[in-house]
N, C-alpha and C positions, 0 to 999 in steps of 0.2 A: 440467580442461575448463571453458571460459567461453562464454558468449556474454550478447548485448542482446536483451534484447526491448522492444519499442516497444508503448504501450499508446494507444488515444484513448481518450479521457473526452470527457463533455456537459456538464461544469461538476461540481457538487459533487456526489457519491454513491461507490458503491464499486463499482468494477468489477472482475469477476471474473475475476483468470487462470491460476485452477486448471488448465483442460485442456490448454494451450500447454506450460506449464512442467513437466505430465507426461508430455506426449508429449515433450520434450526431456529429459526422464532416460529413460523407456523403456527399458530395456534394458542400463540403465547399470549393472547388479547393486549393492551394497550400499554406503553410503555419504554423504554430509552434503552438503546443498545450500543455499546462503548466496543470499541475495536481498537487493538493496539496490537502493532507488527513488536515482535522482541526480537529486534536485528537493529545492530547499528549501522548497516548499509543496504538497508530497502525501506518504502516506505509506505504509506496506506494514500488510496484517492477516490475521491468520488468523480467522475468524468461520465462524456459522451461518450454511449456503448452501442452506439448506430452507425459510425464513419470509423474504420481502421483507420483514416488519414488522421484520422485525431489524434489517434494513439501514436501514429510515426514520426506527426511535426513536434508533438509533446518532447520526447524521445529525442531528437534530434537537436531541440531548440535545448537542452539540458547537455547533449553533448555540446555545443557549441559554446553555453553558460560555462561548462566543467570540464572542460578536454582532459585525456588522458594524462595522467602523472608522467609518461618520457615524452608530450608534446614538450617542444621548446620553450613556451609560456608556462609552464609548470613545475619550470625548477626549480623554484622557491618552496617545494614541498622537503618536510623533513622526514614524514611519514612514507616511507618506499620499500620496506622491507617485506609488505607484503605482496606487492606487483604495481604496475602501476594504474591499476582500478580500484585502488583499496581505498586511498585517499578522497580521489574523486568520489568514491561512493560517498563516502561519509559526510562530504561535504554537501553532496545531493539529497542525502538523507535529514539534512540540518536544517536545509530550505526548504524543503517538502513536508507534510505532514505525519507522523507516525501515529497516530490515534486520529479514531472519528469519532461521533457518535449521529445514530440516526436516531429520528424517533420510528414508535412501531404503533400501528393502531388497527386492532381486530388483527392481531399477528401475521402482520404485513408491513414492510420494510415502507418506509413513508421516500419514497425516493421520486425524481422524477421522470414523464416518463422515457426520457433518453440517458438517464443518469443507472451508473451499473459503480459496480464499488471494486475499487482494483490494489493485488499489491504490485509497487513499481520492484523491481529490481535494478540494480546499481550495478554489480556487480557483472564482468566478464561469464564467468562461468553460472555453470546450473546450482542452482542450491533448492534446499527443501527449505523454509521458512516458516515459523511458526506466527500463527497472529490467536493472543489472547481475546476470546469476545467475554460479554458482561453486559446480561439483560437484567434490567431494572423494572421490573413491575411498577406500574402507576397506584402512587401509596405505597410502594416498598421504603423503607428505612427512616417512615413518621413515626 
């Protein structure tokens, strides 16, 4: 079973799409769910979904990794013609994850329970971004 979900973002931060992607197993009894962002400049997380601090130091500690493409440290980038978030993203994107998978049992996200499932965004601006999911039934593909 597959489908798309479509996420917006406001530029850089992590948004959360834990309750979508459970109400889309629901019911789906036991079995592995594969999530993958199809963007080469955002990327998928499993994180703390109880403290925003989390999400800000995360964020910040990533700017700090990856500064912008016209900071001073960053002129060794060759990649500029798209702004200078383009690069950083991708390079954010490189270190980060772009596929999970959870497991599911009695169609329920096995997560835990301060864990929520997030896409990051890299990029300056707002984008829509697509993340492919892929539930696997337990005994599917023997």
């Amino acid at each position: 079973m597959q489908t798309e979900f479509e996420i917006e973002t406001r530029g850089p931060g992590l948004t959360e799409v834990t309750r979508p992607v459970a109400r889309w197993v629901a019911g789906q009894g036991d079995g592995l769910l594969t999530l993958m962002v199809m963007h080469t400049s955002a990327s998928l997380l499993i994180q703390e979904n109880a403290d925003p601090d989390v999400r800000r130091d995360l964020l910040e500690f990533l700017r700090r990794l990856v500064p912008a493409g016209d900071d001073p440290s960053m002129r060794w980038l060759t990649h500029v013609l798209e702004g200078p978030d383009d690069m950083p993203a991708h390079i954010k994107a490189a270190l980060l994850p772009v596929s999970l998978q959870v497991p599911v049992a009695g169609g329920r996200l096995r997560l835990g329970t301060w864990q929520g499932i997030y896409l990051v965004e890299h990029r300056a601006a707002p984008h829509v971004r697509r993340v492919a999911a892929h539930f696997l039934p337990d005994g599917g593909g023997r």
